[in-house]
N, CA, C and O atoms as a MOPAC input file, in Angstrom:
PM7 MOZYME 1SCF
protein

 N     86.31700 1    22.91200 1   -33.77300 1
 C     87.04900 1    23.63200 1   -32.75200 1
 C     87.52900 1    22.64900 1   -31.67500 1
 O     86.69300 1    21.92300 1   -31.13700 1
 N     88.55000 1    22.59500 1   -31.39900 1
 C     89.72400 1    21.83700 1   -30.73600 1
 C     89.13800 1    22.12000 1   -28.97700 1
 O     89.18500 1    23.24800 1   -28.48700 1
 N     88.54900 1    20.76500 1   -28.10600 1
 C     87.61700 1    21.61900 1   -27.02900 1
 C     89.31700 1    20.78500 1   -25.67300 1
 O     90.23500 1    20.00500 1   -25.92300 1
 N     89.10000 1    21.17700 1   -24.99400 1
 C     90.34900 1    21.42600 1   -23.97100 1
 C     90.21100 1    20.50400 1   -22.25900 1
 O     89.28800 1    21.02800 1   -21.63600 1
 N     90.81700 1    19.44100 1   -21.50300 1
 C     90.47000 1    19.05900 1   -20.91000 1
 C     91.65400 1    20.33000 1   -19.91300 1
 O     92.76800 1    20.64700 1   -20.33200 1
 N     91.04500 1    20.85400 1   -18.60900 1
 C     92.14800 1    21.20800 1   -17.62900 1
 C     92.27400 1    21.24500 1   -16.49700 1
 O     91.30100 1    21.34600 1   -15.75000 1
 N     93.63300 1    21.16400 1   -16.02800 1
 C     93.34700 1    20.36500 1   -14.41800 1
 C     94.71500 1    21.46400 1   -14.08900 1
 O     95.71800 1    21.69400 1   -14.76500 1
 N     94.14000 1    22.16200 1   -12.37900 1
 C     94.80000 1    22.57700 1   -11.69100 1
 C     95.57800 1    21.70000 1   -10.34800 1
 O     95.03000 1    21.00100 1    -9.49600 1
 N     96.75100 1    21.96000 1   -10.48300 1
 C     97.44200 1    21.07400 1    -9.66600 1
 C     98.35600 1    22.15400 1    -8.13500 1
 O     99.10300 1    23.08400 1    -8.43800 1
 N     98.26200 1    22.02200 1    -7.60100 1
 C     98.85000 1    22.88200 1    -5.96700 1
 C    100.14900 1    21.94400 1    -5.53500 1
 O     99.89400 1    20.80000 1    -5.16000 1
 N    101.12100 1    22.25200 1    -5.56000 1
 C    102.10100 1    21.41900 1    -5.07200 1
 C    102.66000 1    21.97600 1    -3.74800 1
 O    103.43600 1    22.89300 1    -4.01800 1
 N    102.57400 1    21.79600 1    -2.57200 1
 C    102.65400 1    22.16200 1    -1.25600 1
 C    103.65800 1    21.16100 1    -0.22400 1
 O    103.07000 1    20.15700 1     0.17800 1
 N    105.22000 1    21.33100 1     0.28700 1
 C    105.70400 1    20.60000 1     0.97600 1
 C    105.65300 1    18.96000 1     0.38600 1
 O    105.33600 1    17.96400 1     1.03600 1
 N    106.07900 1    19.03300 1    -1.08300 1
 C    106.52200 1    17.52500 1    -1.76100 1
 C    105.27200 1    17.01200 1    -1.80900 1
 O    105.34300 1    15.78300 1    -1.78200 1
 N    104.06500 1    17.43800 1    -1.87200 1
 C    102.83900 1    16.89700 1    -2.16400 1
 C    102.45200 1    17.31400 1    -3.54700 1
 O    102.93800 1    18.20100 1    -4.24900 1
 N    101.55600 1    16.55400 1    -3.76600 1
 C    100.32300 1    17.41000 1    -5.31900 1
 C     99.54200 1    16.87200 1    -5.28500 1
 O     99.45200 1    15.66100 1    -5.08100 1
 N     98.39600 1    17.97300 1    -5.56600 1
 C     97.07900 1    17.52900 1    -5.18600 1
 C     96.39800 1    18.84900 1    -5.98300 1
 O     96.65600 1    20.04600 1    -6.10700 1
 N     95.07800 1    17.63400 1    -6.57700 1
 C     93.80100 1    18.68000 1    -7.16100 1
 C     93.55800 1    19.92900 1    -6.55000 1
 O     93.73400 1    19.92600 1    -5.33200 1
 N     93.12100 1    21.24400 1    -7.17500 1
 C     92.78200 1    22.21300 1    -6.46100 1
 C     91.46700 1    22.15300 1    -5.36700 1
 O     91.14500 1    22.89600 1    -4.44000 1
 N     90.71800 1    20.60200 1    -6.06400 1
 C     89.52900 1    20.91900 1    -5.27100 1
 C     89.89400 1    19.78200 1    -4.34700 1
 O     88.94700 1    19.58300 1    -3.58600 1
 N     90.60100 1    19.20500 1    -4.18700 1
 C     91.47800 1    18.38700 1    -2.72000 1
 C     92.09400 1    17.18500 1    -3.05800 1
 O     92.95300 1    16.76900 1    -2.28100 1
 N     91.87800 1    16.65900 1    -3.87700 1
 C     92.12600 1    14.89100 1    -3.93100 1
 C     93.28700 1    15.05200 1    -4.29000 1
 O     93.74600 1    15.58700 1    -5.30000 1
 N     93.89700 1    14.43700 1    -3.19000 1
 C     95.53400 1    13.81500 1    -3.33800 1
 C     96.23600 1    12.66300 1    -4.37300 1
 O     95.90800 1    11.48300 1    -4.49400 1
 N     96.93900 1    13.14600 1    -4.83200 1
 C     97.20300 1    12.62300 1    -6.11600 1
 C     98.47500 1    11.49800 1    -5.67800 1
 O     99.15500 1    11.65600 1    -4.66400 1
 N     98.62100 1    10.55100 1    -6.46600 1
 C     99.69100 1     9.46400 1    -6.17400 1
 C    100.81300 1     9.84700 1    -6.37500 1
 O    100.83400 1    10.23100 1    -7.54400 1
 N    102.06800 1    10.01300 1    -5.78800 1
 C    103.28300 1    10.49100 1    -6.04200 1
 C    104.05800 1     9.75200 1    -7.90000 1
 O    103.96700 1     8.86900 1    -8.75200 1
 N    104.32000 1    10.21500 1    -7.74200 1
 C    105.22000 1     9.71400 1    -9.49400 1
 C    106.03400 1     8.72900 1    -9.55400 1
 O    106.15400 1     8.01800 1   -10.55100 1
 N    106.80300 1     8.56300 1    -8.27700 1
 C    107.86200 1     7.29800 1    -7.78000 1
 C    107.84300 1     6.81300 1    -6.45900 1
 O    108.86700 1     6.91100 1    -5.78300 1
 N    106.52800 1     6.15600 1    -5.86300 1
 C    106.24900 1     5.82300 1    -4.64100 1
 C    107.51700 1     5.82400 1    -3.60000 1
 O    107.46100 1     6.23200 1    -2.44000 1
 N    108.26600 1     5.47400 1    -4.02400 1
 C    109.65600 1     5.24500 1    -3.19400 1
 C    110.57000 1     6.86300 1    -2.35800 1
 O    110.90300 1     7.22600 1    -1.23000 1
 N    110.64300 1     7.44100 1    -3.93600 1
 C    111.00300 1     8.86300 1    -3.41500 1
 C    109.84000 1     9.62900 1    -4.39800 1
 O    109.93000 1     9.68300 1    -5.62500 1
 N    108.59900 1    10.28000 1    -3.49900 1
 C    107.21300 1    10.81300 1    -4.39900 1
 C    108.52400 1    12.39000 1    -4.60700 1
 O    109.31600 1    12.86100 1    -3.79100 1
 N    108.22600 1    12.77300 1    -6.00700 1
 C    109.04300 1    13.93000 1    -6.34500 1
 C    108.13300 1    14.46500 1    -7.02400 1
 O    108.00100 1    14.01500 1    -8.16200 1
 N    106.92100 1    15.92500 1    -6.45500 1
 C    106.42300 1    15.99100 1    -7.35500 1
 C    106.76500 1    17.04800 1    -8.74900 1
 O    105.93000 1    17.36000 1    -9.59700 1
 N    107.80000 1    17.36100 1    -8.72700 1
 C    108.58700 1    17.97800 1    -9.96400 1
 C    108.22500 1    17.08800 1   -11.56400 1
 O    107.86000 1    17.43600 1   -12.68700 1
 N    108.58400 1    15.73700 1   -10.86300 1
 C    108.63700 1    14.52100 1   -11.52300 1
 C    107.38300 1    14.03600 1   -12.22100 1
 O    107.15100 1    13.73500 1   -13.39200 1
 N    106.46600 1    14.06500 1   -10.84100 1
 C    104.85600 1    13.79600 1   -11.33500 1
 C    104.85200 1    14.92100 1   -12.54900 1
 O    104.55300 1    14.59200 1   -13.69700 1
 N    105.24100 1    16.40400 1   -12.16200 1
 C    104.23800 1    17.01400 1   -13.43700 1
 C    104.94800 1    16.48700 1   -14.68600 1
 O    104.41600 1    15.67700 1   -15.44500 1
 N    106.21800 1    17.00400 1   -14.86700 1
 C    106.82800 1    15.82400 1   -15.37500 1
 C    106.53700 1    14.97500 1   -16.64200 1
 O    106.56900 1    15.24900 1   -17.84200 1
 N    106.15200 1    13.50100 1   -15.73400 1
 C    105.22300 1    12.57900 1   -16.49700 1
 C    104.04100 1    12.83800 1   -17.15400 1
 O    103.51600 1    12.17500 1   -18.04900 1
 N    103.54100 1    14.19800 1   -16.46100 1
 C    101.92600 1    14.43300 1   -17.25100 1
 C    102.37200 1    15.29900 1   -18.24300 1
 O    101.56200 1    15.62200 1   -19.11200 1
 N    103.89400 1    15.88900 1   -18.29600 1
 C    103.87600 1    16.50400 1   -19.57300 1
 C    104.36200 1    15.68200 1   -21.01700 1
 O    104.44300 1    16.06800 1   -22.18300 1
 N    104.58200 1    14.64800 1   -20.49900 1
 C    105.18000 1    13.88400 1   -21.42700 1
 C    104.12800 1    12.30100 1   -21.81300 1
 O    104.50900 1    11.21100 1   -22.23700 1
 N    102.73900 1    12.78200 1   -21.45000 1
 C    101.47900 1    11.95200 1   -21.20500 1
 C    100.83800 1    12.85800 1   -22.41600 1
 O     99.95000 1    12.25100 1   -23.01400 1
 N    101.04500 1    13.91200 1   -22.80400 1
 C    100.46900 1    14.91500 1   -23.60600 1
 C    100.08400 1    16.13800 1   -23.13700 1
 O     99.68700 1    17.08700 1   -23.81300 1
 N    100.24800 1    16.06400 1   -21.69000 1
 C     99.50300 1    17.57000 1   -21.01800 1
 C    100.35100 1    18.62700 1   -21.04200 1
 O    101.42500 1    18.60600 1   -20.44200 1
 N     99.91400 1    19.68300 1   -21.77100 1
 C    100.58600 1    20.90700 1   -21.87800 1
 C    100.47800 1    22.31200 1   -21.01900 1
 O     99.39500 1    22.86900 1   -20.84400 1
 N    101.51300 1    22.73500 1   -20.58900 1
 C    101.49400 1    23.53300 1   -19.03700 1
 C    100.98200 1    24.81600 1   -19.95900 1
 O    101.10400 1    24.81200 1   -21.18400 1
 N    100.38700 1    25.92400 1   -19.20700 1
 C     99.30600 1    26.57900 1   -19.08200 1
 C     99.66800 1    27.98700 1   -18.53000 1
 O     99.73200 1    29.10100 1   -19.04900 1
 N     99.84800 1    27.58100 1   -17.46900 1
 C    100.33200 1    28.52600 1   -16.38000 1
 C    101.45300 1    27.77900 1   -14.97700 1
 O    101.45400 1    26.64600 1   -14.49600 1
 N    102.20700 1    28.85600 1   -14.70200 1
 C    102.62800 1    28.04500 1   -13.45600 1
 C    102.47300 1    29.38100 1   -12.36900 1
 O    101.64400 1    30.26200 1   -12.59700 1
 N    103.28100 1    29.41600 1   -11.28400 1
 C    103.25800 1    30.37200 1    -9.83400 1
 C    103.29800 1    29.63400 1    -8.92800 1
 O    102.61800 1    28.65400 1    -8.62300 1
 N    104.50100 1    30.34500 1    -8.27900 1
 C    104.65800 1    29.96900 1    -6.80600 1
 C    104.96000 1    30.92600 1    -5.91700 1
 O    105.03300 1    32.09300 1    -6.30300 1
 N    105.17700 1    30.60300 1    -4.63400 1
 C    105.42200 1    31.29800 1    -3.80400 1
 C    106.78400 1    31.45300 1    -2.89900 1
 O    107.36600 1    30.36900 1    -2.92700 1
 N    107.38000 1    32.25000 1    -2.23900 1
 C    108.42700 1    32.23600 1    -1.29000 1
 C    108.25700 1    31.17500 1    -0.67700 1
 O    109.16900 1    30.46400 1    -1.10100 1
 N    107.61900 1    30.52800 1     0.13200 1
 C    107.47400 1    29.61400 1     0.69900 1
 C    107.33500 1    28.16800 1     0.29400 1
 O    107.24000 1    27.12500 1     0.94000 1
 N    107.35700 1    28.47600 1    -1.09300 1
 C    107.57800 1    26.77100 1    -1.31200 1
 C    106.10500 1    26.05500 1    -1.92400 1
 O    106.03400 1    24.83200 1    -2.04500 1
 N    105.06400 1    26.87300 1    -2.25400 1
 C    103.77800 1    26.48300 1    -2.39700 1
 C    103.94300 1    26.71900 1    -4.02000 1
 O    104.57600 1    27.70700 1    -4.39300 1
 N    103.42800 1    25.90300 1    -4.89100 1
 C    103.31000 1    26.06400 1    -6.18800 1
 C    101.80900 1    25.72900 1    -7.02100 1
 O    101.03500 1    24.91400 1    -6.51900 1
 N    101.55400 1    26.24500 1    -7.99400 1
 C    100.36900 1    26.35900 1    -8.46200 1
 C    100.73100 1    25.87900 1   -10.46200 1
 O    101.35800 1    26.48700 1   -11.32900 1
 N    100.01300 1    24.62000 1   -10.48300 1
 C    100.36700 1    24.48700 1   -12.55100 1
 C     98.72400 1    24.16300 1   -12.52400 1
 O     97.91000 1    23.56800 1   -11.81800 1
 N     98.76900 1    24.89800 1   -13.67900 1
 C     97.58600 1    25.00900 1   -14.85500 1
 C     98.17400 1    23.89200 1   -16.06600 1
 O     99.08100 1    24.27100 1   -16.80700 1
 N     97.58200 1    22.46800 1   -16.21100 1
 C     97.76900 1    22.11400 1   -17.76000 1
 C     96.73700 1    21.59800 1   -18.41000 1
 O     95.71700 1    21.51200 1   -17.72500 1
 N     96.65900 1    21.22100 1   -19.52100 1
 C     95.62100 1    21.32900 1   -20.23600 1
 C     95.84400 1    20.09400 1   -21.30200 1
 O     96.97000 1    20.11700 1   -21.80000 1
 N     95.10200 1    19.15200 1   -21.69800 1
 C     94.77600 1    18.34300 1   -22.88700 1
 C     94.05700 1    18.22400 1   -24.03100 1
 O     92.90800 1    18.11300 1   -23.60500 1
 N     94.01200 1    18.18200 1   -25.09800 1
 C     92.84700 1    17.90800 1   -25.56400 1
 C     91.71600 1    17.00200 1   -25.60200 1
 O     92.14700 1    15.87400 1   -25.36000 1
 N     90.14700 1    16.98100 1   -25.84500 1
 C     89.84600 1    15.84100 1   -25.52000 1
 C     89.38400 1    15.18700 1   -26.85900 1
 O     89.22200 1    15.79600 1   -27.91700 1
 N     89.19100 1    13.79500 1   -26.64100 1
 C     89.41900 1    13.00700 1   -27.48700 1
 C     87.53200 1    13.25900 1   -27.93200 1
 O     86.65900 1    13.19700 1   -27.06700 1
 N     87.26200 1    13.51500 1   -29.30200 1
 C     85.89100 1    13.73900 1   -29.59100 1
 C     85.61800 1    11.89500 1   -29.93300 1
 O     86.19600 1    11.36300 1   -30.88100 1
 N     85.13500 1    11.49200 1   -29.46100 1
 C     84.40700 1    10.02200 1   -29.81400 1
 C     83.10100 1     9.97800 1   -29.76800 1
 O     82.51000 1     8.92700 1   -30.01700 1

């Protein structure tokens, strides 16, 4: 059975960051886009899950990996 790594991500005013706080490195230090960051993690292998946002500009992704059994 195929077991699942998953990470919630909050994207708030051009930021992204863990649900449980740690600020994550922007995707292109120069101009941080985090559209971009998720982005790269989908094309890293991470597969989106869930998404939601809000009127205001606050966004919420669910993605998910598999993990490597070693």
């Amino acid at each position: 059975m195929q077991k699942w790594e998953y990470l919630e991500l909050k994207i708030t005013h051009g930021e992204v960051e863990l649900v449980d706080g740690e600020l994550l490195p922007p995707a292109e230090p120069r101009n941080p886009d985090p559209y971009k960051y998720v982005k790269s993690m989908l094309a890293d292998g991470w597969q989106l899950v869930t998404r939601s946002g809000t009127l205001s500009g606050e966004f919420s992704v669910v993605l998910k990996r598999p993990l490597n059994d070693e």
